[in-house]
N, C-alpha and C positions, 0 to 999 in steps of 0.2 A: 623743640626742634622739629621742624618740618621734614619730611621724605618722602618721595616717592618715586616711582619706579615704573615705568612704559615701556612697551615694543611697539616696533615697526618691523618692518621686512628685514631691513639692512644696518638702521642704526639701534640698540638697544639705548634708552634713556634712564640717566640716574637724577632726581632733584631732589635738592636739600636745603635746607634752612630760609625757602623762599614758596611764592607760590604761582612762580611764571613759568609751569609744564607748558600749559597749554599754548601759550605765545612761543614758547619754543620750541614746541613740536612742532608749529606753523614754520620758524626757520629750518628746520631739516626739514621739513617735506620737500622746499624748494630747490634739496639740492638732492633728495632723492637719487632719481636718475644716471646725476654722474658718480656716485658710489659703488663702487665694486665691487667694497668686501664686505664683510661684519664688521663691526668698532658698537664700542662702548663708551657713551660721552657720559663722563659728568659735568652738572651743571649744579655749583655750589654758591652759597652767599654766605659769609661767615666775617665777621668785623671789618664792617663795610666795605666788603670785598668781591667783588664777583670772578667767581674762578670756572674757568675750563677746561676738563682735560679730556684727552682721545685717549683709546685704549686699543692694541691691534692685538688679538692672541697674548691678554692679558700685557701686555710690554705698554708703557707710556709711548706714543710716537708724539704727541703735543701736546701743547697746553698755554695758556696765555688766562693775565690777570687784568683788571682794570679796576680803579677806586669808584666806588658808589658816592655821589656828592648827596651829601647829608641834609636832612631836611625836618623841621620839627613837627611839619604837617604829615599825618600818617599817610594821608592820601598818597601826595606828593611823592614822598618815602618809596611806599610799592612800586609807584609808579617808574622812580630813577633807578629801582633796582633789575624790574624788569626790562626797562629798554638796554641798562647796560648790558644784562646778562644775553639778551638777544644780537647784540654787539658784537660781544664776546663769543659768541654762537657760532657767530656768520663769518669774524675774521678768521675762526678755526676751519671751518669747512670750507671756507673760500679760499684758504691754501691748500689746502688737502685737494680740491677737488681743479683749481684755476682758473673757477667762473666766478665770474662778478653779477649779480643779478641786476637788473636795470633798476628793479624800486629795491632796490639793497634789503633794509630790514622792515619794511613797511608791508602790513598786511592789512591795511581799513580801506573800506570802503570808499572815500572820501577823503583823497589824498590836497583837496585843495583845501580842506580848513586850517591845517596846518600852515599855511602859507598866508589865511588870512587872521592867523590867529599875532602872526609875528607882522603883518604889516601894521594891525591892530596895535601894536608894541612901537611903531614908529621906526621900525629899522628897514634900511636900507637893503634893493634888493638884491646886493653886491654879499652882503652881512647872510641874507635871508640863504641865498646860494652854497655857502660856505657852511651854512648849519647843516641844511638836508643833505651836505655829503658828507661831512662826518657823522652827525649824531645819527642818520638813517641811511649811510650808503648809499644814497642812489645815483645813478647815473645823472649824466650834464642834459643828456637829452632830456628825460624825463623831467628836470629840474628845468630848463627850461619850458618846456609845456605846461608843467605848474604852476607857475606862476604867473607864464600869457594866459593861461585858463582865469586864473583864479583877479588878474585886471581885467576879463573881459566880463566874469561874473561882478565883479563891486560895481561896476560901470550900471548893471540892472540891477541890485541890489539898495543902490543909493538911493535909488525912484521909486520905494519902497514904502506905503502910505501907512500910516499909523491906522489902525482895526481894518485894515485891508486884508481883504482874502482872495486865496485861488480856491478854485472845484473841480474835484476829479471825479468823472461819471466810469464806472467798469457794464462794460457789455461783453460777458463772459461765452460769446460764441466763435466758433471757425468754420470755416468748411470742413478742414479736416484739420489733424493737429499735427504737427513737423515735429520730428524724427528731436530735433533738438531743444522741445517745448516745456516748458516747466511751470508756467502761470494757471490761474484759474482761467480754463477754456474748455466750452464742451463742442465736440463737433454736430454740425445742424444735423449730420447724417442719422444723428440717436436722439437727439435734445429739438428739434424743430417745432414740436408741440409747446416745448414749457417756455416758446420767447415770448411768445403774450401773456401770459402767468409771469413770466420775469418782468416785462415793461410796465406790467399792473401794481404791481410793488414797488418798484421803480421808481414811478411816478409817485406814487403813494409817502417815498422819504425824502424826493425832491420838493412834494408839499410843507412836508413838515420842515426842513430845512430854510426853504424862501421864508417861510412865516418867521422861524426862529431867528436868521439872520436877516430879517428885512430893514433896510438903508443900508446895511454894510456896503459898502464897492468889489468887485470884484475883478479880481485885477489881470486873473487867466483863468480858461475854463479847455479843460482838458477831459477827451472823450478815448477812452482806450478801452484795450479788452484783453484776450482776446482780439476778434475786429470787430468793428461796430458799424462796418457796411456788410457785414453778416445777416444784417436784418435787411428786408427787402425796401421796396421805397414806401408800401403803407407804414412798417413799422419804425424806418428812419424820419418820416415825417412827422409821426405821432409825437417822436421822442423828441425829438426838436420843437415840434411846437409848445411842446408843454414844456420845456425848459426857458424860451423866449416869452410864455405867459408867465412863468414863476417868480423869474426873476430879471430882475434891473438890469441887461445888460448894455447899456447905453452908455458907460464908460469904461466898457471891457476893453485890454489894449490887444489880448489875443484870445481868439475861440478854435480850438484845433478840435478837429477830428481826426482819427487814426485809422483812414479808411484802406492802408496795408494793401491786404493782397488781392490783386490786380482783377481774380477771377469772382471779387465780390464787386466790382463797382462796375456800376452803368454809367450812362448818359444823367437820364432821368436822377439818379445818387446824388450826382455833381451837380446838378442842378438844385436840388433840394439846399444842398447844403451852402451854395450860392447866398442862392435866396435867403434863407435863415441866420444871412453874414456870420459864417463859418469863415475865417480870413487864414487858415491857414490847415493846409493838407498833408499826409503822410501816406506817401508809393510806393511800397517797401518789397523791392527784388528780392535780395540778399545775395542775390548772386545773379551775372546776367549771363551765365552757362546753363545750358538746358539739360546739361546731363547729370549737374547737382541740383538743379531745381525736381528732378526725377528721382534722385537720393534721398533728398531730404521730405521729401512725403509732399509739394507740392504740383497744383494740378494745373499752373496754368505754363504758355509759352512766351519765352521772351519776346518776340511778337506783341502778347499781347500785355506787356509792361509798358514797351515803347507806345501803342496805340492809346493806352487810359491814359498814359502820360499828357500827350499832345492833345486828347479829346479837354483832361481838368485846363489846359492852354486859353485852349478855341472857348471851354466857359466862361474864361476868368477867372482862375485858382490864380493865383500869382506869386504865393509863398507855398512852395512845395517840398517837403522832405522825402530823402527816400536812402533806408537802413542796408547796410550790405554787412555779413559776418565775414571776420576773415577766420579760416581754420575749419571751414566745411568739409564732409569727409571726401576725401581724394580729391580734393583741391591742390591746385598749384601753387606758386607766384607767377605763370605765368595767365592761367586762369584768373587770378585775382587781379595780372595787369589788363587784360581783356576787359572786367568789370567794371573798370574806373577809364578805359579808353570810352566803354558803348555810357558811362555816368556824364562823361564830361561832352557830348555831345546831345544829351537833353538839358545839359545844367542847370540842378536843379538850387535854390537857395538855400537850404541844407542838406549834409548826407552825414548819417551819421553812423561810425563806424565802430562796429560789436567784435570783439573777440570772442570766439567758441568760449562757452563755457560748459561742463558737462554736466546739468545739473543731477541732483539724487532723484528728484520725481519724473526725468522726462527717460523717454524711450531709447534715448543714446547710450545712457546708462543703463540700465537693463539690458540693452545689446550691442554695447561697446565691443565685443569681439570681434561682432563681423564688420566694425568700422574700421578706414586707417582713419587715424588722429595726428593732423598735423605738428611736427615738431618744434619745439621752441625756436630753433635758429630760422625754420622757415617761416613761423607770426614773427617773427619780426622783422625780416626781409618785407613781409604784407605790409606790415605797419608802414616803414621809411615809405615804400613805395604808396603806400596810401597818401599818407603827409605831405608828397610830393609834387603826384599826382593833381589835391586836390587843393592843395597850392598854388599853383598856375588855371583855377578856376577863380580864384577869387574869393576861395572861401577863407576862413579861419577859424582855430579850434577854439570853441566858447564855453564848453563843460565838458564834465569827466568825470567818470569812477568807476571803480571795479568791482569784482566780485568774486568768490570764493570758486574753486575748480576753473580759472579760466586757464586754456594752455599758453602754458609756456611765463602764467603769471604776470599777464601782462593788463591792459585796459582796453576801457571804451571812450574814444571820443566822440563830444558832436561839433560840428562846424559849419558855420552859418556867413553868407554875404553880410557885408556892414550893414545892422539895423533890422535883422532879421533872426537874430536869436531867437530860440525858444524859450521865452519867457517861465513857463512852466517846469523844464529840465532842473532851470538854475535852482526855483524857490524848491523843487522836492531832494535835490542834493544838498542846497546850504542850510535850508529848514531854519528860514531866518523870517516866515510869513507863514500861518495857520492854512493847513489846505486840507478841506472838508471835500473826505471821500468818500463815495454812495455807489451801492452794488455790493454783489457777491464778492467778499475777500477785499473789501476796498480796507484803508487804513486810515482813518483820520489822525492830521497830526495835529495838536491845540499847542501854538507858541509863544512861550509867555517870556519877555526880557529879555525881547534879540535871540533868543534861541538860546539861552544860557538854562530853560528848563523846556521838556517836550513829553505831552500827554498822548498818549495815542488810544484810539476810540475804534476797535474793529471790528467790522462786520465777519458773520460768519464764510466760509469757502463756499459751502456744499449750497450748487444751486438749489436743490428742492428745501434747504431750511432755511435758505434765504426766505424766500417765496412764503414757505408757511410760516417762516418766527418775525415776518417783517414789522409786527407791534415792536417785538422785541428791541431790534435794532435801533427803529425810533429813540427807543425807551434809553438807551443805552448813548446816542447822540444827546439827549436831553439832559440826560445825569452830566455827561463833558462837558457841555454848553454852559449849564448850571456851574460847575466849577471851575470854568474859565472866567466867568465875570468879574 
């Protein structure tokens, strides 16, 4: 017999005879908030039963049962016993408390596999609708977005070439690094000596790579960071040349740069990356209020967003994204209506919309006191009116997913003009095509049988053991390489 036994602030946990604590500690966190008192949940599985009960000052105030459907696959097994009991979790506290969560019991990252796992199944998506509200609570809204997500994903997905890869390059610098950052970035203001020592190793794994994968096709190549118009225009030159010498990209269908924030890019930038058919850009405001642009640790003026904007125009960028958060600190909805007024009069061909999230390693956390943090009911006032907004642009939402500590538990979408999707978004969320990543902290995925198995091959964080263990890394793509064949 299994037991165990958790605290939290407000609700004490009992578990027995199962081993879904952790997945249901994930369902009380989200109801948190509206809890008022102490209670004592048990959370019990006993002859294929999944049982619940509340406890207030020792007295039962609830409790509710549901049958576990039986399964002779062990896997399987865990698995129906856990989602029921998370079920049974959520319909207890969802009377207790009289909120309904928008993705009801779902906590993955990657809420559109589920959708392509059942269309995969042949069912209809009348059938498909009616699952994800009972078996996982979620709302109609959401369920709808899932599933337009997830036809707009199979649509790139199909065009999917057998030993076809993408490539993600990481350029781990900023100017300086935002209040809400959590990725591998160093700011130039400390690190500006080691980007030549970075792009000399750099280069050094993109050699080894072209050699190792040469004729493969590559089918998107993706340059993030950090930002990677961090480097100036001799070291974005460099970097690009030597990627357009390495490798074959004459049948690339997209080449992004993630040239972000605004106070990193020139004229001369845009040009380079013209030139070196770079066919699609990222302008990443996040907000076009200047008095959160000043909060969140950024240095440039919305001025000068709208300026590089219109300057990548005048070069010929033609596919341009650009990222807003909603739930920045002291932010409004009406601030965020503002954003998406000054978004839809550059119109861009994608924008792609972030929920605050509060990660462990960024600075928000660490000084979340002296932050407000927007409240659930107000992200998702953001949201609708994001949705709405950028719905009468022409856009539509074409990927999605979430992540852990976002407020109010809600998502990310991206949304893109017809025929303008990020090719690369879709392949690094459905992980249904091998995408070989090079840099500090990159992650390679190796995908073998449609993505029913996934190797990952990572590089180190820490820029300076980048730089000095780069034999290493090689060494380490080589060993995957070798057991992908």
């Amino acid at each position: 017999m299994i037991k165990r036994m958790s605290v939290n602030q407000v609700i004490k946990l009992k578990c027995e005879g199962h081993t879904a604590e952790y997945e249901i500690t994930n369902v009380i966190n989200l109801f948190l908030p509206y809890v008022k008192s102490a209670y004592y949940l048990e959370a019990l599985f006993k002859e294929d039963m999944a049982e619940v009960n509340l406890f207030l000052n020792e007295s039962k105030v609830m409790e509710s049962k549901h049958k576990v459907e039986s399964n002779q696959n062990e896997t399987i097994h865990k698995k129906n016993v856990k989602e029921t009991l998370k079920r049974v979790v959520y319909e207890v506290l969802s009377e207790l408390t009289g909120q309904h969560m928008p993705w009801g019991i779902l906590t993955g990252i990657r809420p559109t596999k589920i959708v392509h796992d059942y269309l995969s199944q042949g069912l209809a998506e009348e059938s498909i609708s009616l699952m994800l509200k009972d078996d996982y609570k979620i709302s109609n809204d959401k369920i709808k977005l899932m599933i337009e997500v997830a036809k707009q994903e199979l649509d790139i997905l199909s065009r999917n070439k057998r030993d076809e890869i993408s490539v993600y390059i990481g350029i781990p610098f900023c100017p300086t690094r935002c209040v809400y950052c959590s990725f591998t970035a160093y700011s130039l203001e400390k690190k500006a000596n080691w980007v030549d020592p970075y792009l000399e190793a750099l280069c050094k794994e993109i050699d080894y790579v072209a050699k190792a994968k040469g004729g493969i096709p590559i089918r998107s190549l993706y340059i993030g960071g950090g930002t990677p118009t961090s480097l100036n225009e001799t070291q974005l030159l460099r970097l690009l040349t030597h990627i357009k010498k390495s490798f074959d990209l004459s049948a690339i269908e997209e080449y992004t740069v993630e040239a972000g924030r605004p106070d990193t890019i020139t004229r001369e930038k845009l040009i380079i990356m013209k030139q070196m058919d770079v066919n699609r850009i990222s302008i990443n405001p996040q907000s076009m209020n200047q008095k959160t642009l000043d909060t969140i640790g950024r240095k440039h003026t919305i001025e000068d967003i709208i300026r590089v904007f219109h300057l990548a125009r005048e070069i010929g960028h033609q596919n341009i994204n650009m990222d807003i958060i909603l739930g920045l600190p002291n932010e409004s909805v009406k601030d965020v209506e503002n954003t998406l007024i000054e978004l839809s009069k550059l119109s861009p061909e994608n924008i792609t919309v972030h929920t605050l999230a509060v990660k462990r390693a960024s600075r928000l956390k660490e000084e979340k006191d002296e932050y407000h943090l927007t409240e659930p009911g107000s992200i998702e006032q953001m949201l609708d009116l994001s949705e709405k907004h950028i719905a009468t642009m022409g856009l539509r939402p074409y990927y999605m997913y979430r992540q852990k500590n976002m407020l109010g538990n809600f998502e990310n979408v991206g949304y893109a003009s017809p025929g303008k999707e990020c090719i690369y978004n879709i392949e690094i969320m459905e992980e249904k095509e091998s995408i070989i990543a090079l840099g500090a902290g990159a992650i390679t995925k190796m995908v073998y049988q449609n993505g029913e198995r996934i190797d990952r091959v990572a590089n180190v964080k820490s820029l300076e053991d980048y730089i000095s263990r780069i034999d290493e890394m090689i060494e380490r793509k080589k060993l995957g390489f070798e057991k992908y064949k």
